[in-house]
C-alpha positions as CSV (number, residue, x, y, z in Angstrom):
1,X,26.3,9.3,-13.4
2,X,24.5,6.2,-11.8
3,X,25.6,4.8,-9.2
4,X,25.5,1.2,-8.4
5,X,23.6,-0.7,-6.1
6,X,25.2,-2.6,-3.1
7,X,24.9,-6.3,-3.5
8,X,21.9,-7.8,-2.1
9,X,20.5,-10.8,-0.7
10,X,18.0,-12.6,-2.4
11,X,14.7,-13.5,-0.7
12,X,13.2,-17.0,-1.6
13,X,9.8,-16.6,0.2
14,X,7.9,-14.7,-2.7
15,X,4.7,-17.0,-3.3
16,X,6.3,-17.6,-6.3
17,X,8.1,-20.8,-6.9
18,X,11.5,-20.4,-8.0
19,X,11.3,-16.4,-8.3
20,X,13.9,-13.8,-6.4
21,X,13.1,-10.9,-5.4
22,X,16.3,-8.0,-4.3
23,X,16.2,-7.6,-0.7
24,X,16.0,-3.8,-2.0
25,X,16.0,-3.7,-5.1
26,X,15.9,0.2,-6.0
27,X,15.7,3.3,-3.5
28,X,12.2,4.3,-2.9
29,X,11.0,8.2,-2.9
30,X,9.5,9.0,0.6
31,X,5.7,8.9,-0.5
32,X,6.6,5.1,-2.1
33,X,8.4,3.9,1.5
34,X,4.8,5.4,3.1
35,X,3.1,3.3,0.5
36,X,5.1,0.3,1.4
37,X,4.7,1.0,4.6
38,X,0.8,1.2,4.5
39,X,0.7,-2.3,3.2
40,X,3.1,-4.0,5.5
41,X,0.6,-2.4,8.6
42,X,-2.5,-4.1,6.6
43,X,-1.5,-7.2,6.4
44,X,-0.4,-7.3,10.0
45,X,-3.6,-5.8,10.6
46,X,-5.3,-8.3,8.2
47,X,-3.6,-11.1,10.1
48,X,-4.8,-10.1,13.4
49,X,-7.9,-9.1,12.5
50,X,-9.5,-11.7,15.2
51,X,-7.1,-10.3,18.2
52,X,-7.6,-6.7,17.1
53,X,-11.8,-7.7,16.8
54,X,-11.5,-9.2,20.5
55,X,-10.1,-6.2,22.0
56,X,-11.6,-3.7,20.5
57,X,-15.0,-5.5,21.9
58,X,-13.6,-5.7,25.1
59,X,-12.8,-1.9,25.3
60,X,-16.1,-0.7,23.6
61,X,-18.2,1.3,26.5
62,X,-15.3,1.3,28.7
63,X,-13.0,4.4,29.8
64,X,-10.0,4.2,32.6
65,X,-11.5,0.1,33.0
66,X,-10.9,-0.7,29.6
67,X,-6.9,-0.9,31.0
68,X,-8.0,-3.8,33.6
69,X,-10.6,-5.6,32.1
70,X,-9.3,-5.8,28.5
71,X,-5.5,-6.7,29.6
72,X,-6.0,-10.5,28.3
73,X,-7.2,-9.1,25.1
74,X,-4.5,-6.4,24.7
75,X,-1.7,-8.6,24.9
76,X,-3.2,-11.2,22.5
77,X,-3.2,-8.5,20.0
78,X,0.1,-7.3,20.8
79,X,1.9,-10.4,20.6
80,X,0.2,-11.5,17.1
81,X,0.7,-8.5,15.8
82,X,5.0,-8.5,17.3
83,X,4.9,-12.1,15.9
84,X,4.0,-10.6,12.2
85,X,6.3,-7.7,12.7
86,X,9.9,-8.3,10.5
87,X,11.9,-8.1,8.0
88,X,10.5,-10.4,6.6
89,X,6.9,-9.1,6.7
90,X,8.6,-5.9,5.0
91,X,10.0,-7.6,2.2
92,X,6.7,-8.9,1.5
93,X,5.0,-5.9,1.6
94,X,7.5,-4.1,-0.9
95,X,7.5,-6.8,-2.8
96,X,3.5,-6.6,-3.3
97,X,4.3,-3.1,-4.1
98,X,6.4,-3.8,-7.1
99,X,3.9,-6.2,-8.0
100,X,1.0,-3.9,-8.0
101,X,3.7,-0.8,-9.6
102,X,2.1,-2.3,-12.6
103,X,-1.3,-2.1,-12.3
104,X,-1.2,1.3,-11.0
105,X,1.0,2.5,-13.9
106,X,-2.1,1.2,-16.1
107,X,-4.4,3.0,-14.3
108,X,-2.2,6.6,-14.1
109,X,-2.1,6.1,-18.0
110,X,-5.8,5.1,-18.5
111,X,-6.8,8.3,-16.8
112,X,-4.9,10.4,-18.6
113,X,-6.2,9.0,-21.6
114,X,-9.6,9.8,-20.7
115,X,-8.5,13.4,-19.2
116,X,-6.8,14.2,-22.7
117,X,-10.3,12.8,-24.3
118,X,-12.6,15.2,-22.1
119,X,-10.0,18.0,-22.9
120,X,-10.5,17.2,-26.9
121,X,-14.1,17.0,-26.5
122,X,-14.1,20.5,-24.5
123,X,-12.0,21.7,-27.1
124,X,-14.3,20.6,-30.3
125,X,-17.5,21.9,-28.1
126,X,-16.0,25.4,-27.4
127,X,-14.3,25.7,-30.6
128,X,-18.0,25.5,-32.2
129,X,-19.2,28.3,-30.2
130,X,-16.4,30.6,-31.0
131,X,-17.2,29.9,-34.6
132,X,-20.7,30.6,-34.7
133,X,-19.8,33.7,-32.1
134,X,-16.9,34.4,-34.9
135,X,-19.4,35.1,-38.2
C-alpha cells in the first residue's frame, strides 16, 4: 500500500523560468541524502572557493600560529560559507540531483550494455575452445 506524501511547498527559485520543483518531492535512500549532501557542500565550497584559497594560504607552513595569524582569513571563510548555508542551498542541491538522476540512469544502463556485450563475447570466445577441446 502507498502512502501519500504530505503536501509541500513549492520552490520558485529553480533556474528555470516558470518550473516548480517539491520542497521534497520523494524520500531519499540514505546513500542518495549523502549524495545530495555531497553536492550541496560543493557548491558552498565552489562559492567560496576565494575565502577558502585565502586561508588555506595563510595557514600553509604554520602550526599552533596559524590560529593567530590566519584569524582574519578564518572568519571570512566562515561567514561566506554560513551565508551559503540554508534551506535554500539544500533545495538546490537536491534539485540538481533529480536533474542529473537522469543522466546517471543513462550511464548505469550504458554500462550494463557493454558488460552484457563483453560477457557475449567471452561466451562466443570460450564456447569455441570447448568445441574444438569437444571433437
Amino acid at each position: 500500500m502507498a502512502m501519500a506524501l504530505p503536501p509541500t511547498e513549492p520552490i520558485t527559485d529553480t533556474g528555470l523560468p516558470g518550473k516548480k520543483i517539491p520542497r521534497n518531492p520523494t524520500p531519499l535512500s540514505a546513500p542518495q541524502e549523502q549524495q545530495v549532501r555531497d553536492l550541496y557542500y560543493k557548491n558552498v565550497r565552489e562559492k567560496c572557493a576565494d575565502e577558502i584559497k585565502d586561508f588555506a594560504a595563510c595557514a600553509m607552513g604554520r602550526t599552533i600560529t596559524m590560529v593567530f595569524k590566519c584569524r582574519p582569513q578564518k572568519l571570512a571563510m566562515n561567514n561566506c560559507m554560513l551565508k551559503y548555508q540554508g534551506h535554500e542551498e539544500m533545495d538546490k542541491a537536491r534539485a540538481e540531483w533529480f536533474r542529473l538522476a537522469g543522466e546517471r540512469k543513462r550511464q548505469r544502463e550504458e554500462e550494463e550494455r557493454r558488460l552484457q556485450e563483453n560477457r557475449k563475447l567471452k561466451r562466443e570466445w570460450w564456447g569455441d575452445f570447448e568445441k574444438r577441446d569437444g571433437q
